[in-house]
Backbone of each chain as ProteinMPNN parsed JSONL, in Angstrom:
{"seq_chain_A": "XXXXXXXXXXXXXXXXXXXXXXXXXXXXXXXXXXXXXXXXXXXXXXXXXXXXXXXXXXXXXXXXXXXXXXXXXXXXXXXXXXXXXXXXXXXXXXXXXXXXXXXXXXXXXXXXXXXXXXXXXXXXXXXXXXXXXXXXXXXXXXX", "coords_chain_A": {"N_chain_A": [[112.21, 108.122, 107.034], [110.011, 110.002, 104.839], [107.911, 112.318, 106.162], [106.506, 114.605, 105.594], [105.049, 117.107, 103.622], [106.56, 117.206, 100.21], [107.94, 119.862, 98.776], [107.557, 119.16, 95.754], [105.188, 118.106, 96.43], [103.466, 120.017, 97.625], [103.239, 121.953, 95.28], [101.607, 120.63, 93.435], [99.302, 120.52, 94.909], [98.063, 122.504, 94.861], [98.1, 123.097, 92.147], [95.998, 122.999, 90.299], [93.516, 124.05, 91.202], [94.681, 126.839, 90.635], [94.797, 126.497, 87.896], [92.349, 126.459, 87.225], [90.935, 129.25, 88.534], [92.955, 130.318, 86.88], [91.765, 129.411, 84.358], [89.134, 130.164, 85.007], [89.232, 133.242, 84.916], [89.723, 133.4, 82.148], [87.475, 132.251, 81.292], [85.506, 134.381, 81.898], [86.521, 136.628, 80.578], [86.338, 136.027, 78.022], [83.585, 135.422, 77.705], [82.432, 138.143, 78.644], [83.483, 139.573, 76.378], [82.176, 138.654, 74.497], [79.562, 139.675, 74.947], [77.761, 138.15, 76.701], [76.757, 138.646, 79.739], [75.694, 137.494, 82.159], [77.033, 134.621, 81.319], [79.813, 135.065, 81.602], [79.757, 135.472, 84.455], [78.735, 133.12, 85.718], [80.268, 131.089, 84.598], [82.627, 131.146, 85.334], [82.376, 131.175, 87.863], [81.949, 128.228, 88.328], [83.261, 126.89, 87.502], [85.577, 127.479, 89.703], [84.587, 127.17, 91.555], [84.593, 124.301, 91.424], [87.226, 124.216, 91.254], [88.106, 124.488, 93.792], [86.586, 122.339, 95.717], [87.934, 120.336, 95.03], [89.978, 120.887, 95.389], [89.996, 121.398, 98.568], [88.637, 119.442, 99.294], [90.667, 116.608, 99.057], [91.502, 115.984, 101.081], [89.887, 114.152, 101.994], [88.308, 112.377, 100.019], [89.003, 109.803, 97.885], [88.356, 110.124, 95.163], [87.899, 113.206, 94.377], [90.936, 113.789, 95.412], [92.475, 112.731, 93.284], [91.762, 114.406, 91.188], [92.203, 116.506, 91.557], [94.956, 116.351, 91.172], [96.421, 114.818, 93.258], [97.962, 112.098, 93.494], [99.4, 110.134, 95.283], [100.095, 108.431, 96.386], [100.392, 104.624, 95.774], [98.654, 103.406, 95.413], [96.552, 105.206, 94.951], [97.669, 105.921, 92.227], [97.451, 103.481, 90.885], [94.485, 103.231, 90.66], [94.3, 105.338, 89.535], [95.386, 104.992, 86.789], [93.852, 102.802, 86.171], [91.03, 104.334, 85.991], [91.663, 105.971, 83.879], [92.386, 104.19, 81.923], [89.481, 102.629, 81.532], [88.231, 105.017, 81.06], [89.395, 105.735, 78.272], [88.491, 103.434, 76.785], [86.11, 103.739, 76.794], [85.774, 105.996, 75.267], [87.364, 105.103, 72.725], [85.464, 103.31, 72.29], [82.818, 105.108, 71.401], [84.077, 106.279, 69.516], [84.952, 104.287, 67.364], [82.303, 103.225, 66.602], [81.565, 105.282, 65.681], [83.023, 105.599, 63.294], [82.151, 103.229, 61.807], [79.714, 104.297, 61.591], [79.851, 106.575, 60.233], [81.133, 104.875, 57.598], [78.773, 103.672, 57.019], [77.182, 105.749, 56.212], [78.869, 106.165, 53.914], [81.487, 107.99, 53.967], [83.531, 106.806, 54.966], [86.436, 107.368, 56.414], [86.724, 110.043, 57.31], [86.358, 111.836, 60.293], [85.816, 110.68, 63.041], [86.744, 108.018, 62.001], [89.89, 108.996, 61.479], [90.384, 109.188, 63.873], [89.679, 107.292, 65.027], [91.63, 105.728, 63.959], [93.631, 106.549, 65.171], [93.619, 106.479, 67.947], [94.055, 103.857, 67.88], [96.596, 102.8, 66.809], [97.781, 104.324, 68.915], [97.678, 102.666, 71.39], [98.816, 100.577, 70.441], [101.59, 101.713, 70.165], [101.793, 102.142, 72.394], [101.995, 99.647, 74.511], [104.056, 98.077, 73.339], [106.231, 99.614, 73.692], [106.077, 99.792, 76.612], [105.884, 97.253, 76.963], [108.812, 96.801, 77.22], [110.082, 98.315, 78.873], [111.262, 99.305, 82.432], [109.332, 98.088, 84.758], [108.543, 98.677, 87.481], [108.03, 99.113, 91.191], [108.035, 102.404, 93.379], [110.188, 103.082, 95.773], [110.367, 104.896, 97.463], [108.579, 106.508, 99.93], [108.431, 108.831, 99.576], [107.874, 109.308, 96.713]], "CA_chain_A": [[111.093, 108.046, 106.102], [109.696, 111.284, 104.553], [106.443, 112.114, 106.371], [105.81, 116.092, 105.213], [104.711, 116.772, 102.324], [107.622, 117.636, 99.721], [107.794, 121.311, 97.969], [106.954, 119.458, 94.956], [103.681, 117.89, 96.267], [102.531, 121.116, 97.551], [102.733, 122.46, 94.32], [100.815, 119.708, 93.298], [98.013, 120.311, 95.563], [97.697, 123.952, 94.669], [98.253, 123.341, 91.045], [94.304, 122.59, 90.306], [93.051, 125.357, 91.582], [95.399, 127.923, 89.876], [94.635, 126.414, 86.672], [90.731, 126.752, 87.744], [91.18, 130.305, 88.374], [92.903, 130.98, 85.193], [91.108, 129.374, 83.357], [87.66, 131.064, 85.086], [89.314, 134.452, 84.51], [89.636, 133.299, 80.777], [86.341, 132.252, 80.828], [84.876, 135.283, 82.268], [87.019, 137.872, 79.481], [86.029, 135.843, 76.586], [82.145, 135.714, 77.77], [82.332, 139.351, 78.774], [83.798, 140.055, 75.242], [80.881, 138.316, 73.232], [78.447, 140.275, 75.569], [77.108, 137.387, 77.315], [77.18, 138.658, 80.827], [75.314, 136.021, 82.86], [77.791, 133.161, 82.056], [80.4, 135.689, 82.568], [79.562, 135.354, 85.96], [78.479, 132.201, 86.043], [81.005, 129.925, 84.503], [84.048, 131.224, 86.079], [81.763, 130.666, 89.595], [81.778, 127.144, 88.419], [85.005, 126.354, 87.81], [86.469, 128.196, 90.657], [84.047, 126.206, 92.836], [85.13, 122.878, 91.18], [88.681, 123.849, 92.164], [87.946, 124.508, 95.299], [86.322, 121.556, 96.161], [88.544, 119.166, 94.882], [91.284, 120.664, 96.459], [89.867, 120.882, 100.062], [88.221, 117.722, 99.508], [90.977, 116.096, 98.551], [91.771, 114.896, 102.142], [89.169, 112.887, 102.386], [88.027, 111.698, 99.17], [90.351, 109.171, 96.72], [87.706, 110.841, 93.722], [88.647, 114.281, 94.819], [92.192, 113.581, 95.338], [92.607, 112.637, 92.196], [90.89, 115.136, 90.888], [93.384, 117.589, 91.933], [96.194, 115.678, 90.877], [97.027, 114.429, 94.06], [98.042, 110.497, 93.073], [100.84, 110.442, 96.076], [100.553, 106.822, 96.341], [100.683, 103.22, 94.842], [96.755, 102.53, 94.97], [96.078, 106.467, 94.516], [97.957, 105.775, 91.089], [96.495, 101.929, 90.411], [92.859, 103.877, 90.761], [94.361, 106.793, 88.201], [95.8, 103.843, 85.637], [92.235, 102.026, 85.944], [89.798, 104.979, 85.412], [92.199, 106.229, 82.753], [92.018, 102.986, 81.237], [88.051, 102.552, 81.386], [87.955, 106.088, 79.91], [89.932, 105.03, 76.853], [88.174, 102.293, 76.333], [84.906, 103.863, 76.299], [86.336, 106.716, 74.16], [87.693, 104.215, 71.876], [84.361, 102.472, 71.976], [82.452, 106.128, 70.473], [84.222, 106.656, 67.908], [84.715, 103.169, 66.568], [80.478, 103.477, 65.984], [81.191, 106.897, 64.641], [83.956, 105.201, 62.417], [81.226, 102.301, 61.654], [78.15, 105.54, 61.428], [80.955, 106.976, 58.5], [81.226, 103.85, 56.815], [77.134, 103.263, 56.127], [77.133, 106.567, 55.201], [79.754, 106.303, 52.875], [82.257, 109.0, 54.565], [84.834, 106.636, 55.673], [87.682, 108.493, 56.648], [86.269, 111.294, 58.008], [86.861, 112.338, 61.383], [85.653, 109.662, 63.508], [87.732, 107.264, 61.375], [91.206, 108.648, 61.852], [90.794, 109.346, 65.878], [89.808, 105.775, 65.796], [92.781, 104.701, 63.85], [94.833, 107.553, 66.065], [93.403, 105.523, 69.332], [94.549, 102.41, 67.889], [98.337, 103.488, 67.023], [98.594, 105.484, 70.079], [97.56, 101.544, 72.39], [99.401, 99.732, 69.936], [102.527, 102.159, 70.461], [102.061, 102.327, 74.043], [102.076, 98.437, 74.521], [104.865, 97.914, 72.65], [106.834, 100.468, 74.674], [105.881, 99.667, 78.055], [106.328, 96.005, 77.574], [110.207, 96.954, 77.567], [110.4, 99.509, 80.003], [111.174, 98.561, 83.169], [108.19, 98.143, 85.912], [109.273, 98.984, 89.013], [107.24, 100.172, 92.027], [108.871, 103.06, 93.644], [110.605, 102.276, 97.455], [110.928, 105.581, 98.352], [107.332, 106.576, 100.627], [107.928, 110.458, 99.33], [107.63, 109.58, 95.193]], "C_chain_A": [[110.399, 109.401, 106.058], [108.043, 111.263, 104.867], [105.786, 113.532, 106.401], [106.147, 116.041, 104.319], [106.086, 117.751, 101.515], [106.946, 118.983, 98.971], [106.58, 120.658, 96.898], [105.017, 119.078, 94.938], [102.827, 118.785, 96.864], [102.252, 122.151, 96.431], [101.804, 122.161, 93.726], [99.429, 119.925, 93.409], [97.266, 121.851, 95.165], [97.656, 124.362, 92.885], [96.515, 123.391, 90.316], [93.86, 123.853, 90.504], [93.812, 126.446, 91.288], [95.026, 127.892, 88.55], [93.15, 126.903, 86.74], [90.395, 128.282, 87.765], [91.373, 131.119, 87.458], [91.889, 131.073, 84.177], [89.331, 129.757, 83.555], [88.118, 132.139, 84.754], [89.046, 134.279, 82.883], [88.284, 133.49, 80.212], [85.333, 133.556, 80.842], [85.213, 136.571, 81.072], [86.406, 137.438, 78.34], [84.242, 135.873, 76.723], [81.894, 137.056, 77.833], [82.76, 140.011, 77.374], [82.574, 139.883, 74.43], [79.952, 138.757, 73.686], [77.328, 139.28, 76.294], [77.441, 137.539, 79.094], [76.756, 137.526, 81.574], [76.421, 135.111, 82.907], [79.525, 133.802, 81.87], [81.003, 135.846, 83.432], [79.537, 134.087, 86.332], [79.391, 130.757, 85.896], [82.254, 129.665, 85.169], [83.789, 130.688, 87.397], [81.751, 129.295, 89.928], [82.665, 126.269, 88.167], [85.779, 126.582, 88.596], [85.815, 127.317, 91.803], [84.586, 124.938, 92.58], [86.772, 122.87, 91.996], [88.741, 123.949, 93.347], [87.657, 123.36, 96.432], [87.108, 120.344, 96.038], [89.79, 119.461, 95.425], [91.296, 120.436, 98.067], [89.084, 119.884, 100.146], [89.51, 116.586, 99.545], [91.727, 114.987, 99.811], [90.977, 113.803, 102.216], [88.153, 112.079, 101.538], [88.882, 111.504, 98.162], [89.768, 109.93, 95.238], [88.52, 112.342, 93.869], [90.168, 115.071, 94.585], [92.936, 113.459, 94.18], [92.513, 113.45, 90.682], [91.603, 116.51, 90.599], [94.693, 117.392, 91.911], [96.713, 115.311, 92.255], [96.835, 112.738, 94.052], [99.1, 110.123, 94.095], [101.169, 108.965, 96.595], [100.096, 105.283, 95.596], [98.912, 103.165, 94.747], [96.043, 103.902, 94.232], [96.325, 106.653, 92.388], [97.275, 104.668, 90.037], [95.21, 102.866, 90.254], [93.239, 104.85, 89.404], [94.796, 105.845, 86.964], [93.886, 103.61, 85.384], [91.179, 102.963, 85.199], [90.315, 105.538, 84.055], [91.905, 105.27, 81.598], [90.478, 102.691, 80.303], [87.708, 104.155, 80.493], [87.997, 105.955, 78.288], [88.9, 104.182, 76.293], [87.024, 102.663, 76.084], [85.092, 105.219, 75.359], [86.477, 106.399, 73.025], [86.155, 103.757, 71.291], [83.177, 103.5, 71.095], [83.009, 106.398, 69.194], [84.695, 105.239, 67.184], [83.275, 102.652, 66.296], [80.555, 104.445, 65.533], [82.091, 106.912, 63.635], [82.998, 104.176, 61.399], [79.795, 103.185, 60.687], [79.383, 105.924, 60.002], [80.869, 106.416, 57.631], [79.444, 103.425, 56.417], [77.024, 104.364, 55.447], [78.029, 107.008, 54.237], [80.662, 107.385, 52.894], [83.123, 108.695, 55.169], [86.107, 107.224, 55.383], [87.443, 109.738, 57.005], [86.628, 111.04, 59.511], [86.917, 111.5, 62.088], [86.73, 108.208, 63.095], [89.154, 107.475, 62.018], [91.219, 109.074, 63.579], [90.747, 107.964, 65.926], [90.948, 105.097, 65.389], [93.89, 105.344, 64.562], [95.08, 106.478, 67.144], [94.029, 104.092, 68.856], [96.249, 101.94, 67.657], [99.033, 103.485, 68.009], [98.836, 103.712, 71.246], [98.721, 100.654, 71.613], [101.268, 99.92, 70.395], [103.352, 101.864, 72.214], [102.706, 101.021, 74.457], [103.617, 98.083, 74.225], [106.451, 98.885, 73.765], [106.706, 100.024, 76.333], [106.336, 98.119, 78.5], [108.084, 95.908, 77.638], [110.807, 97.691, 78.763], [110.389, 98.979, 80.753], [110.157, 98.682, 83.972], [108.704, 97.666, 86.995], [108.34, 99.695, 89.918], [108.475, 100.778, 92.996], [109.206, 102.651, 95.284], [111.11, 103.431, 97.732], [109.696, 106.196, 98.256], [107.211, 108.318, 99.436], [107.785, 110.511, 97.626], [106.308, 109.215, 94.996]], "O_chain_A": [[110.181, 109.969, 107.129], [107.17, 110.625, 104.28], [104.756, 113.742, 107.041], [107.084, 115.395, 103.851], [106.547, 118.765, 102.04], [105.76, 119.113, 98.669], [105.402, 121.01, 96.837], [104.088, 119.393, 94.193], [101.61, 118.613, 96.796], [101.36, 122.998, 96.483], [101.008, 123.019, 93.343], [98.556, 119.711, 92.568], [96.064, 122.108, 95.23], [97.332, 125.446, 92.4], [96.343, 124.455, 89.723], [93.995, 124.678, 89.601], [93.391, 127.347, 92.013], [94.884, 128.944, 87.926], [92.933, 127.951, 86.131], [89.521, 128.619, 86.966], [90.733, 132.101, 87.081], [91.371, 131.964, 83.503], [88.479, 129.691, 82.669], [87.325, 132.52, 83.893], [88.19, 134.995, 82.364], [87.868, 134.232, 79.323], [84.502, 133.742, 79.953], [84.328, 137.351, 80.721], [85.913, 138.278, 77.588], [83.633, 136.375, 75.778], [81.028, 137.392, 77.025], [82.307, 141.148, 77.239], [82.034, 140.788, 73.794], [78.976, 138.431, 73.009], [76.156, 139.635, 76.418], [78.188, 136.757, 79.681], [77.512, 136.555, 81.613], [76.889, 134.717, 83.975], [80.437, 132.987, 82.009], [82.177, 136.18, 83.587], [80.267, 133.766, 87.27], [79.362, 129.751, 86.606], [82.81, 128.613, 85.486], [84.566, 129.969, 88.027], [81.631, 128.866, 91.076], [82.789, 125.108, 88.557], [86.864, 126.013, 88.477], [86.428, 126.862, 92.77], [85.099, 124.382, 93.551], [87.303, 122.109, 92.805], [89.626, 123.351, 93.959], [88.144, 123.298, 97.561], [86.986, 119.412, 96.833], [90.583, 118.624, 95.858], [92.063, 119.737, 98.73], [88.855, 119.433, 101.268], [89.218, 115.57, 100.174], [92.227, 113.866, 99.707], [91.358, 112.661, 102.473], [87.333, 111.303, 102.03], [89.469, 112.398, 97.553], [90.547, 110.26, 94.344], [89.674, 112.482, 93.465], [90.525, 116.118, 94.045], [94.007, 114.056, 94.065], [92.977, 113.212, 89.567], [91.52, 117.295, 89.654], [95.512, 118.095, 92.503], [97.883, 115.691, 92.289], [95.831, 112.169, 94.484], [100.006, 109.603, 93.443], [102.215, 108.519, 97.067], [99.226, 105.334, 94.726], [98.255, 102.799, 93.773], [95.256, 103.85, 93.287], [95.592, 107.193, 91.559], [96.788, 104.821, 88.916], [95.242, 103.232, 89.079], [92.49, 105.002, 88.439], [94.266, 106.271, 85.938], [93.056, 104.145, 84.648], [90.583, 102.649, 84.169], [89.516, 105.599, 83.12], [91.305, 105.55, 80.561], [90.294, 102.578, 79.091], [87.033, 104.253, 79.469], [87.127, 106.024, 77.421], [88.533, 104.431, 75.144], [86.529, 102.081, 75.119], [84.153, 105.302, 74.567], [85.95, 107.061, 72.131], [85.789, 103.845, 70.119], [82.581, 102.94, 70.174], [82.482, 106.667, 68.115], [84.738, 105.474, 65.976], [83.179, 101.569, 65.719], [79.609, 104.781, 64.82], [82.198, 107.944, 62.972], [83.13, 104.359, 60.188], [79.186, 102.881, 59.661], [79.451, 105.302, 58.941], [80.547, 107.01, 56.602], [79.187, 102.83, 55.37], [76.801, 104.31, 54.238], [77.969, 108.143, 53.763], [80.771, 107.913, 51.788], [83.747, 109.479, 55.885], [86.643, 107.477, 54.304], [88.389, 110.514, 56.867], [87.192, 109.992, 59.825], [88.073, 111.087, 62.182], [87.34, 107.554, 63.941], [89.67, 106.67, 62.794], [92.244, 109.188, 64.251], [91.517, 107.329, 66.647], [91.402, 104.138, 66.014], [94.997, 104.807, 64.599], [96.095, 105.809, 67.34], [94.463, 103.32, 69.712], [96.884, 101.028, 68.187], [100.162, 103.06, 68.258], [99.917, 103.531, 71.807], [99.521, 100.047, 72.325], [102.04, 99.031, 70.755], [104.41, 101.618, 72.793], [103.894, 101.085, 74.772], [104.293, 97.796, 75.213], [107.418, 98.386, 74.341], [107.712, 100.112, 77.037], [106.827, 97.712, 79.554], [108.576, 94.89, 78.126], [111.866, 97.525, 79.368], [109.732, 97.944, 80.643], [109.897, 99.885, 83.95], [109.165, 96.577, 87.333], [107.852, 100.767, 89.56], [109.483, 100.165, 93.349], [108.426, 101.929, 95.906], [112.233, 103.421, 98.237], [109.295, 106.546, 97.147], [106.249, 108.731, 98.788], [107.597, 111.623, 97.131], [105.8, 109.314, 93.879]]}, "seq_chain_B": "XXXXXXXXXXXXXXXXXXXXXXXXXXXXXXXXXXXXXXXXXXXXXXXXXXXXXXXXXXXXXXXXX", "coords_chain_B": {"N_chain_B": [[93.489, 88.753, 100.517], [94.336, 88.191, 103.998], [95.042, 90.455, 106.683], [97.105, 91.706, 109.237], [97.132, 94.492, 109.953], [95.314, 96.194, 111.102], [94.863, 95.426, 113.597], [97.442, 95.653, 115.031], [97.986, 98.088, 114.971], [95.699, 99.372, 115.893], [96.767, 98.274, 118.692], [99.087, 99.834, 119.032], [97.845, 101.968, 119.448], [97.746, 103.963, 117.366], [96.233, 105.971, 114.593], [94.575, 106.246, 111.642], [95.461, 107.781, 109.896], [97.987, 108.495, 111.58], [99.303, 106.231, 110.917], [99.387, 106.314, 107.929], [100.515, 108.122, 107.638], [103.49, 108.134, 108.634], [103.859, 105.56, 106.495], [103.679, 106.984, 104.566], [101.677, 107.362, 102.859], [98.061, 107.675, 101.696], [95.276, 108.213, 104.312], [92.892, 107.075, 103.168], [94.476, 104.78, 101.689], [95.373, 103.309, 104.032], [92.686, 102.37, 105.069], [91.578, 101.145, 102.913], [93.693, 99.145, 102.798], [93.332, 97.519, 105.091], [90.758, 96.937, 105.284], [91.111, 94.837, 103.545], [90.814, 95.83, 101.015], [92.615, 96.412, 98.902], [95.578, 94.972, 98.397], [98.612, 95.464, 99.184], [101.441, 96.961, 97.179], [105.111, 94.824, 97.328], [107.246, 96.422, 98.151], [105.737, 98.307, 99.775], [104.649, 96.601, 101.682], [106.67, 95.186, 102.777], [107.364, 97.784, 103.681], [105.451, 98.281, 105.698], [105.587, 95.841, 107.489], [108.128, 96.212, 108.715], [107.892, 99.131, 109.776], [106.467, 98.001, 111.709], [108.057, 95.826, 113.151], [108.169, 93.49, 112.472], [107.934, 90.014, 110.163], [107.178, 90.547, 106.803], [105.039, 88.265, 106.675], [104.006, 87.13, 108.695], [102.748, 89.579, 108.718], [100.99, 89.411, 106.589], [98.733, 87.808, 105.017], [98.244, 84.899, 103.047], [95.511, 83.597, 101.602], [95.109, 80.594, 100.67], [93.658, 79.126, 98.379]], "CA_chain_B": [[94.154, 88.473, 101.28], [93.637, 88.519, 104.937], [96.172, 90.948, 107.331], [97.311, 92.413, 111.173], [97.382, 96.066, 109.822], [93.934, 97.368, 111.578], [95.098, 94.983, 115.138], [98.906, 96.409, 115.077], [97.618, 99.592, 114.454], [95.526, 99.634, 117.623], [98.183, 98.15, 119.385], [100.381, 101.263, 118.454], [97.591, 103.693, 119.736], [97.922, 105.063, 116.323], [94.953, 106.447, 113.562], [94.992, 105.559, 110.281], [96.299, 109.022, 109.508], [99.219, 108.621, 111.611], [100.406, 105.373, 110.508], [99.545, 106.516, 106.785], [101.846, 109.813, 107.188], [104.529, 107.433, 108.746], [104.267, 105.265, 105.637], [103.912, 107.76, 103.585], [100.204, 106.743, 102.164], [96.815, 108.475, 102.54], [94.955, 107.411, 105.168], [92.209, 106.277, 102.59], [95.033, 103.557, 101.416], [95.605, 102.388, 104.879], [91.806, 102.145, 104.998], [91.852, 100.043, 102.081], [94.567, 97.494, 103.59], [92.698, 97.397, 106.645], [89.652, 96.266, 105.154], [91.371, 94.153, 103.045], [89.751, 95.773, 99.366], [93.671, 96.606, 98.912], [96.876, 94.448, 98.488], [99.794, 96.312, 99.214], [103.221, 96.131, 96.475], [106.089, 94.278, 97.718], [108.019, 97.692, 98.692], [104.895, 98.97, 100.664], [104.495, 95.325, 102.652], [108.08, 95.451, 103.433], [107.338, 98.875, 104.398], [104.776, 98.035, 106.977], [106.359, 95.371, 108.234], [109.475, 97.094, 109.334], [107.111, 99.883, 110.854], [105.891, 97.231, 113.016], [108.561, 94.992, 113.677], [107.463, 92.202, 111.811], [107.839, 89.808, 108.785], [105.556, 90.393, 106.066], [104.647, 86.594, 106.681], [103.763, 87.376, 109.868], [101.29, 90.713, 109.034], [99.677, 89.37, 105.712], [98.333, 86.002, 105.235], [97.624, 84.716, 101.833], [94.249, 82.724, 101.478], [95.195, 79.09, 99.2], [92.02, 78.504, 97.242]], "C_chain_B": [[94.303, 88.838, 103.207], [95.558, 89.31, 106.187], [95.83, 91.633, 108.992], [97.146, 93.68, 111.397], [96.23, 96.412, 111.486], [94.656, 97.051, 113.931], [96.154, 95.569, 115.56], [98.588, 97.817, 115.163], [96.832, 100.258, 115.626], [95.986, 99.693, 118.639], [99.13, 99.194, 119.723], [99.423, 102.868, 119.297], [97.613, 104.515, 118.663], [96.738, 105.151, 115.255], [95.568, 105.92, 112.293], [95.97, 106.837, 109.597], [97.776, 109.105, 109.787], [100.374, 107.496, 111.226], [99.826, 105.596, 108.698], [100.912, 107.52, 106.252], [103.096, 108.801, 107.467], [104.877, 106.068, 107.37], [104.282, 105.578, 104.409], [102.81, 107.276, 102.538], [99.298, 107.784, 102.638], [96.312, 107.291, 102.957], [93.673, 106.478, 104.709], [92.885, 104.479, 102.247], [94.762, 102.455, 103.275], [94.131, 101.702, 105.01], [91.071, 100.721, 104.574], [92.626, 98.824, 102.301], [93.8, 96.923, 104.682], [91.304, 96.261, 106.271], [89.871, 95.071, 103.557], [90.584, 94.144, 101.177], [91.4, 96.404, 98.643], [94.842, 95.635, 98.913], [97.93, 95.153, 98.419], [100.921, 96.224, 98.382], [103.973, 95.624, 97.486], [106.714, 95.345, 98.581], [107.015, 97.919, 99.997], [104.498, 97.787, 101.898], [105.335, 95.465, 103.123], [107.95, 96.811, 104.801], [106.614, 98.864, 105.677], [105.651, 97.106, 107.703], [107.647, 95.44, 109.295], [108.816, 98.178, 110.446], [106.839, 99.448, 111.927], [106.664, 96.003, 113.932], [108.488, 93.795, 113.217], [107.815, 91.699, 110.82], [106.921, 90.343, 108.498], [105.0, 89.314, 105.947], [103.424, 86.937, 107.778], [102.6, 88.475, 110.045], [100.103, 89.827, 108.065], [100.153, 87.999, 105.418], [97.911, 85.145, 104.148], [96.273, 83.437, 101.872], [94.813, 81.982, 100.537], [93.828, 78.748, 99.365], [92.0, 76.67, 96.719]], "O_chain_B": [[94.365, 90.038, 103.474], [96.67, 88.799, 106.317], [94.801, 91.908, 109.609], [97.023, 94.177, 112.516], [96.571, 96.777, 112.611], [94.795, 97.788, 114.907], [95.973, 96.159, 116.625], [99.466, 98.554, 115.609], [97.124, 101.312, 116.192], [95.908, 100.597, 119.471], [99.843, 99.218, 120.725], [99.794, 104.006, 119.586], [97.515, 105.729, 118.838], [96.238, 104.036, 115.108], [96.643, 105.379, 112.031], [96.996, 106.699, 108.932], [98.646, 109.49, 109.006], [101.601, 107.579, 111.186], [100.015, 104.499, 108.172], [101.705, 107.651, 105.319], [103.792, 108.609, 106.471], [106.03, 105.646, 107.277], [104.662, 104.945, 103.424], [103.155, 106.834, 101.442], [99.489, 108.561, 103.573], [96.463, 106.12, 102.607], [93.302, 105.494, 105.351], [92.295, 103.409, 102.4], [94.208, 101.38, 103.505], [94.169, 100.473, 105.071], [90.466, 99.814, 105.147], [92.248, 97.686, 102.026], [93.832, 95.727, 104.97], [90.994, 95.193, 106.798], [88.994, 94.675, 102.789], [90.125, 93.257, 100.457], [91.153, 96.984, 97.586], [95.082, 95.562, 100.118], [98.186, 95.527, 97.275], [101.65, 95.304, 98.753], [103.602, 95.906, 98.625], [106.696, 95.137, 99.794], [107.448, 97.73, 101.134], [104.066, 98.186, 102.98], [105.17, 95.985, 104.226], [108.211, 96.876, 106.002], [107.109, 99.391, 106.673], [106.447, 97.57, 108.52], [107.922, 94.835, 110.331], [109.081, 98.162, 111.648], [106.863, 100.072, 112.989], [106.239, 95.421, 114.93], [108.96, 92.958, 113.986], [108.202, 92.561, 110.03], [105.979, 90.691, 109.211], [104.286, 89.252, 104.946], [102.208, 86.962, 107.587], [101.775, 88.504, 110.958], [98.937, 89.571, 108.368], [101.202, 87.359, 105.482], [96.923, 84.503, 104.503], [96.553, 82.325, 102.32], [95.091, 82.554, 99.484], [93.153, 78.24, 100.26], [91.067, 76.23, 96.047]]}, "name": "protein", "num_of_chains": 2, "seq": "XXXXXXXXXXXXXXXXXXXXXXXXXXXXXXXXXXXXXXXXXXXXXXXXXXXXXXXXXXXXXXXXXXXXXXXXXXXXXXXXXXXXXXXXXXXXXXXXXXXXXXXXXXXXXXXXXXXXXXXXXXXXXXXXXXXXXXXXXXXXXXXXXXXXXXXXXXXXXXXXXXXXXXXXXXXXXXXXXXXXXXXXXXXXXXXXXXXXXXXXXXXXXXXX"}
């Protein structure tokens, strides 16, 4: 039974915080371009700290962990399904009032509209798909 | 559902860490079995069980309502 961590889940764990990095350097060239030094400084400091924390947190908090893409097992994943889920759903739930807000003001089909009929496609698709696929939990400790 | 994990697990001398790494879980999951806010899949019951010598009859215990 595989009980160190595989290549690919140390990429995994380090992947978060590379992107964090980048994407503070990004942030820092394109603020430093428009002459806004302050956030500059400040935003890259705050994304570089986010990655930071969620990666050396990530031992000992399932938020964290998650956070940093580390899902490395069956409940770690159930927890990433669920909040995914509840996201959607309250995603879904904004712009079907900003599909609703369109429609009094006489602008249905505007923006709000087709994300909400996107979101409703995309569940409808999914569903439809998944109830064929097979569901299988994995029986080997290192997937 | 009510289980042996946390008693076996003492038994063993072992942390939650080290019987998580041995089943290849974080030690939050085992946590979670332990205190029973967790049901384990089929694969991962099996999986304990074997760790410990045991049916899975024998670790986890189903409550009839």
């Amino acid at each position: 039974m595989l009980t160190t961590p595989s290549i690919r889940r140390a990429a995994n764990r380090w992947a978060v915080l590379a992107v964090t990095v980048v994407g503070g350097a990004a942030m820092a060239v394109i603020m430093a371009l428009r002459g806004e030094t302050a956030l500059a400084i400040v935003l890259p400091v705050i994304i570089v700290g986010y990655g930071l924390t969620v990666t050396f947190a990530a031992g000992r908090s399932d938020v964290a962990a998650l956070f940093s893409g580390r899902e490395e097992d069956e409940r770690r994943r159930l927890i990433n399904l669920r909040a995914g889920a509840t996201t959607a759903n309250v995603l879904m739930l904004v712009l079907v009032c900003g599909a609703f807000y369109e429609m009094l003001h006489g602008e249905f089909g505007g923006t709000f509209s087709r994300l909400s009929a996107l979101g409703g496609i995309t569940y409808a698709a999914c569903s439809a798909s998944y109830s064929r696929a097979k569901s299988k939990h994995s029986v080997d400790a290192a997937e | 559902m009510r289980n042996e994990v946390r008693r076996l697990r003492v038994d063993l001398g072992l942390t939650q860490q080290a019987l998580g790494a041995a089943l290849g879980v974080s030690r939050q999951t085992v946590n979670a079995i332990e205190q029973d806010r967790y049901d384990p899949s089929l694969p991962l019951a099996i999986r304990i069980a074997r760790h410990f010598g045991l049916t899975v009859e024998e670790i986890f215990h189903v409550d009839d309502a």
